[in-house]
C-alpha positions in Angstrom: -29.9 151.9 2.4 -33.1 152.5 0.7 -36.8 151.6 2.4 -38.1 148.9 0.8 -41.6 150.9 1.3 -40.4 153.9 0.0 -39.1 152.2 -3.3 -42.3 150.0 -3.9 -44.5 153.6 -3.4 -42.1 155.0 -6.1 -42.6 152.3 -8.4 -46.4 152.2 -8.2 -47.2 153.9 -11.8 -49.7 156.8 -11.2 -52.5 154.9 -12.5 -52.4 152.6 -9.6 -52.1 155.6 -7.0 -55.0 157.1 -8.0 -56.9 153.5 -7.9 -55.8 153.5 -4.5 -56.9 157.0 -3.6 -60.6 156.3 -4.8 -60.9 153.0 -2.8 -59.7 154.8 0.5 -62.4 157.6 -0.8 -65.2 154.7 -1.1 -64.7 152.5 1.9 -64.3 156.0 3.7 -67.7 157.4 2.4 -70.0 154.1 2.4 -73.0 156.1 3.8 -73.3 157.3 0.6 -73.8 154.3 -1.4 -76.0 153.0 0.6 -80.2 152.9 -0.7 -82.2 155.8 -0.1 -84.8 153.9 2.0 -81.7 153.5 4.6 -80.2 156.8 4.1 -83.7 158.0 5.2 -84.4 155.6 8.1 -80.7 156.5 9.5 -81.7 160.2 9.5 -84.4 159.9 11.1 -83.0 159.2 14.5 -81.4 162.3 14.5 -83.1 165.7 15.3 -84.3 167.7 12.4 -81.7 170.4 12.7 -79.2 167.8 12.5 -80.3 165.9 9.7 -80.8 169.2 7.9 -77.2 169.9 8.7 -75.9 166.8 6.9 -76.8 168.5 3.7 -73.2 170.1 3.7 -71.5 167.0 3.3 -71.7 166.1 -0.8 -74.3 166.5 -3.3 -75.3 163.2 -2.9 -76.1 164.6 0.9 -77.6 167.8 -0.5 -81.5 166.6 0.1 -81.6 163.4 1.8 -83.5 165.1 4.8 -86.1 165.8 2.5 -87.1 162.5 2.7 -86.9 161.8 5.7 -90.2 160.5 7.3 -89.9 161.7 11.0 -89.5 165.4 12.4 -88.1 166.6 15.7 -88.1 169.9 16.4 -86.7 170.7 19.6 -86.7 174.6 20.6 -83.2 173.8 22.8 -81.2 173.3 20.0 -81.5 177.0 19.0 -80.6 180.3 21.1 -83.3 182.4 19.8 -87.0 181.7 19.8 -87.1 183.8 16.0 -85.0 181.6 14.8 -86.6 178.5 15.8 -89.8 179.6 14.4 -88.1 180.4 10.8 -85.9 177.0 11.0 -89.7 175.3 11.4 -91.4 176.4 8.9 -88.8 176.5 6.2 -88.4 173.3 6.4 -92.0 172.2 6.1 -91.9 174.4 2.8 -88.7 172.9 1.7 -89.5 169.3 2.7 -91.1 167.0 -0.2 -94.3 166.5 0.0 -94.5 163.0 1.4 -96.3 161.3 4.3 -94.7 161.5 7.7 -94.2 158.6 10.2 -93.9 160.8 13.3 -93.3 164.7 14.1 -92.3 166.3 17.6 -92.5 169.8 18.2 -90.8 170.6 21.5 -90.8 174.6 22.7 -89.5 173.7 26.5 -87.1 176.8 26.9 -89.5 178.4 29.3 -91.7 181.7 29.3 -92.1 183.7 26.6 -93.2 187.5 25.8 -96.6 188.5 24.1 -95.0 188.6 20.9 -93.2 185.5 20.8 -96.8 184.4 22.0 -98.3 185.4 18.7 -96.1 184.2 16.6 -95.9 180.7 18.7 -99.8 179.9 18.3 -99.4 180.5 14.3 -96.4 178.0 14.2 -98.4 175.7 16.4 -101.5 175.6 13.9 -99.2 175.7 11.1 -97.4 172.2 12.5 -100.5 170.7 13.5 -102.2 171.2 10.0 -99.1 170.1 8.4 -98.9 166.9 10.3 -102.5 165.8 9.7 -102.5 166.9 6.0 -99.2 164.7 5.5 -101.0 161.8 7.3 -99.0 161.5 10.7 -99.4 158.2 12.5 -97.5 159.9 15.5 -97.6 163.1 16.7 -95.9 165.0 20.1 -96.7 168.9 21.0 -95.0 169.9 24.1 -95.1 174.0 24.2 -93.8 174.1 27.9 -95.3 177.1 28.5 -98.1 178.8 30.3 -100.7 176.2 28.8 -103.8 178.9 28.7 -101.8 180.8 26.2 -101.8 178.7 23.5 -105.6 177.6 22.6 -105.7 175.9 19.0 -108.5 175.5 16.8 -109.1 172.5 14.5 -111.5 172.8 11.1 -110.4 169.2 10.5 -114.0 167.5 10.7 -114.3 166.9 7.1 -111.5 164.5 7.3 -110.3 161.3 8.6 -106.6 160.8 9.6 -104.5 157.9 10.4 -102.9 159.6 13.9 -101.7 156.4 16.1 -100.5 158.0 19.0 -101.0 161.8 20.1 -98.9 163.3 23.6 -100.0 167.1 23.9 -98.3 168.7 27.2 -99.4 172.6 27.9 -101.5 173.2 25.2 -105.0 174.6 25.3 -107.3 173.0 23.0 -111.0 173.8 22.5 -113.1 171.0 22.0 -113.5 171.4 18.5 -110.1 169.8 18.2 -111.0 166.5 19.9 -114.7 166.4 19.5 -114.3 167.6 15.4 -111.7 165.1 14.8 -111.8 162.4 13.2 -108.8 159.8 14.4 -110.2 155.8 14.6 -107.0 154.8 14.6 -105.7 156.3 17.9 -104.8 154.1 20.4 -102.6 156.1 22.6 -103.5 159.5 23.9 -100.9 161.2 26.4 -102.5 164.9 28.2 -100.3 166.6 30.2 -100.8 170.2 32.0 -103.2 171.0 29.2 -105.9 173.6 29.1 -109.3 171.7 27.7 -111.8 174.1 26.8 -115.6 172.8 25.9 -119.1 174.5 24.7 -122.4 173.9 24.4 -122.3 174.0 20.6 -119.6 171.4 20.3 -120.2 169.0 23.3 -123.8 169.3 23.6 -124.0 167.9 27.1 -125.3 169.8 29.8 -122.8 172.4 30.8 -121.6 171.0 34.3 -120.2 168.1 32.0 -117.7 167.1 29.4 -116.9 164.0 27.2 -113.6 164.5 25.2 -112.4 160.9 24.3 -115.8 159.2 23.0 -115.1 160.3 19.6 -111.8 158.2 19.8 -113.8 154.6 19.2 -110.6 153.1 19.0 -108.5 154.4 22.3 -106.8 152.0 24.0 -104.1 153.7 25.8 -105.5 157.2 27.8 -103.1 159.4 30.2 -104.8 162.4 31.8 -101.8 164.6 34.2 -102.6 167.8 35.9 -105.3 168.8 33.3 -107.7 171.9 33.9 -110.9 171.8 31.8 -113.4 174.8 31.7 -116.7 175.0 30.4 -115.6 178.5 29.0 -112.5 180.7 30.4 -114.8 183.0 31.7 -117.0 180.4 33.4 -116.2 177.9 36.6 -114.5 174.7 35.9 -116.6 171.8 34.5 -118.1 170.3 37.8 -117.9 166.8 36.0 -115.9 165.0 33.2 -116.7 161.5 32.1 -114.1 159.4 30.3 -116.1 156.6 28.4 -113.7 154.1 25.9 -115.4 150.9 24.2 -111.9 149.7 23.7 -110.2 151.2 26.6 -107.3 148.6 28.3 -105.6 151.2 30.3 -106.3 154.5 32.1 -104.0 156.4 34.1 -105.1 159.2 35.9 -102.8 161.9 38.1 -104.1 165.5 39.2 -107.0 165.5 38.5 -108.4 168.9 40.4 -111.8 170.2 41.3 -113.9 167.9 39.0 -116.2 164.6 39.5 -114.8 161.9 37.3 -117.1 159.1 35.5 -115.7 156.2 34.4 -117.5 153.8 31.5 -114.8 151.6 30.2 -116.1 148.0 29.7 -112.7 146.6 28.5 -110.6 148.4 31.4 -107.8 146.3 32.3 -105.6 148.8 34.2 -106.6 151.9 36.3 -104.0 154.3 37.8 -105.1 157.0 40.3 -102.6 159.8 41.7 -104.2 162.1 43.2 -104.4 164.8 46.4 -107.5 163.6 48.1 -108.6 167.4 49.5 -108.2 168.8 45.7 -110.8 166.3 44.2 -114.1 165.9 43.8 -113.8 162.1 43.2 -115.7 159.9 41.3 -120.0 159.9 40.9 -119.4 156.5 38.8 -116.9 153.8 38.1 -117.7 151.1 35.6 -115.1 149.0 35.0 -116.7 144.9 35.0 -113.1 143.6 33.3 -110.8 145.5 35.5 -107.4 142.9 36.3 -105.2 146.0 38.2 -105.3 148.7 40.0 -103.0 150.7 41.4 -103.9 154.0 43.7 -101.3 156.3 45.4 -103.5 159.2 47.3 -102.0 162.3 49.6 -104.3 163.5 52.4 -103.7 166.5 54.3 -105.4 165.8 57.5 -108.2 168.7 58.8 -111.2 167.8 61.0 -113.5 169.8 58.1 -112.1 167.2 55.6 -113.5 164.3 57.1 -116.5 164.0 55.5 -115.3 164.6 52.6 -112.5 162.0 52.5 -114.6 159.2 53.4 -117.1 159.4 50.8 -113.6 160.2 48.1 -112.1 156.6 49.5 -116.2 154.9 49.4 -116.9 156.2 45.9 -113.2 155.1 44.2 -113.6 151.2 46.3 -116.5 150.5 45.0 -115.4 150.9 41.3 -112.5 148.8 42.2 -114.1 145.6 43.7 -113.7 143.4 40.4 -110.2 144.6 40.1 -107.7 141.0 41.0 -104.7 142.6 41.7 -104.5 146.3 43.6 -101.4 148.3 45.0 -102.4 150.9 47.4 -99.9 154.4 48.5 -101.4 156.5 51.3 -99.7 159.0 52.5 -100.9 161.8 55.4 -99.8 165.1 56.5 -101.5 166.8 59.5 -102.0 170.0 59.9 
């Protein structure tokens, strides 16, 4: 007895098999038919190295990542810091020259020797440059490293950039870069276990004090974590920093050690503090009229020496908070 299947395949003139084959082909392969806008938007969820990667698939494949308008380079996804470094700037060279949504640069792997040092600040120059010159709205540096190892330079003052949101986490930056600047339509900035290095020539404030963030007229959104700031490396730490925002909504600050903080933010509707009480200097001034909520989580280690000192930390930081509506309140006390 003869399988019906079988016989109707063996009737089926070649024409018709080969009909078959490409429809199997294009419902198989739809990615590839669809517009380049989505191609590009799909892409761009991926990592860089893997979007690159896709370029093996067809010619139709062969420079899609080109276009794509978002960059994540992530150091983890390679074994050797050499190669990482070539894999970035290749494909800056190779990529067309369009604007870019967002770029990541991500060099977490941990510490590094003087030569991957060297190489590492000219890659980090070399991906900030690119990402302002291709008009970045959003931009992430993470180096993960020994953040006074890595100072970089901006000569970007001629120009004006459209940078929405900027997260920099152990990098050293002079002031140059956030003084020289000029970004009116950032609203976010994220600064974590970064190096801030100011001057007379570029702040010129007194040199006990330094304003990074009033060139940023449009801040809304500022994060300061575990930050060290220094007049110059061969100096003491600035004694005071002031943090002044016209716009300002939220402030969130954590870590902040061995400085006096001002405070000018007439818009302030949220205010975080984390902070080991015996580390700080606290705050000389706290304007905040509009202030809504507050939250403050402080650690104390107890010493009869200390007392003084913590009183007029808790007196200072109340005082800015009595228009605040709403405040949560962590204390926590180890005696020693």
């Amino acid at each position: 007895m003869v399988n019906c299947s079988c016989h109707c395949e063996l009737g089926k003139s070649r024409k018709q098999r080969h009909r078959e084959e490409e429809d199997i082909t294009n419902t198989t392969d739809r990615f590839s038919h669809l517009p380049g806008p989505i191609l590009y938007h799909i892409l761009s969820f991926l990592d860089t190295k893997s979007a690159v990667q896709t370029s093996v698939l067809s010619r139709v494949w062969n420079r899609v990542w080109k276009h794509v308008p978002a960059l994540d380079l992530h150091r983890r996804s390679f074994r050797q810091a050499p190669s990482f470094e070539r894999f970035v700037s290749k494909v800056l060279s190779l990529r067309y020259n369009l604007n870019l949504h967002r770029i990541s640069y991500v060099d977490d792997v941990g510490p590094c020797d003087e030569e991957h040092e060297s190489r590492l600040v000219k890659v980090i120059n070399y991906v900030i440059k690119y990402a302002f010159s291709h008009d970045a709205q959003h931009l992430v540096f993470d180096t993960g490293s020994s953040h006074n190892q890595f100072v970089t330079r901006s000569k970007t003052s001629n120009s004006t950039f459209n940078l929405k949101t900027l997260e920099l986490r152990c990098v050293a930056l002079d002031s140059g870069f956030l003084l020289c600047s000029r970004l009116p339509m950032l609203t976010t900035l994220k600064v974590t276990s970064c190096l801030l290095l100011g001057t007379d020539s570029y702040t010129n404030e007194p040199k006990d004090c330094l304003d990074l963030f009033s060139n940023f007229g449009g801040l809304v959104n500022l994060a300061i974590s575990d930050c060290y700031f220094l007049a110059d490396p061969r100096v003491r730490p600035f004694l005071r920093v002031r943090v002044s925002g016209l716009q300002l909504l939220s402030l969130e600050l954590e870590g902040m050690e061995k400085i006096r903080i001002e405070i000018f933010a007439p818009k302030l509707r949220f205010f975080s503090v984390r902070q080991d009480v015996n580390d700080s200097q606290g705050f000389s001034e706290l304007s905040l009229p509009s202030l809504d909520r507050a939250e403050i989580e402080l650690n104390h280690i107890h010493r009869k020496e200390a007392y003084v000192h913590h009183d007029q930390y808790l007196n200072a930081l109340f005082q800015g908070l009595h228009n605040a509506k709403s405040l949560k309140l962590g204390y926590s006390t180890v005696e020693v």
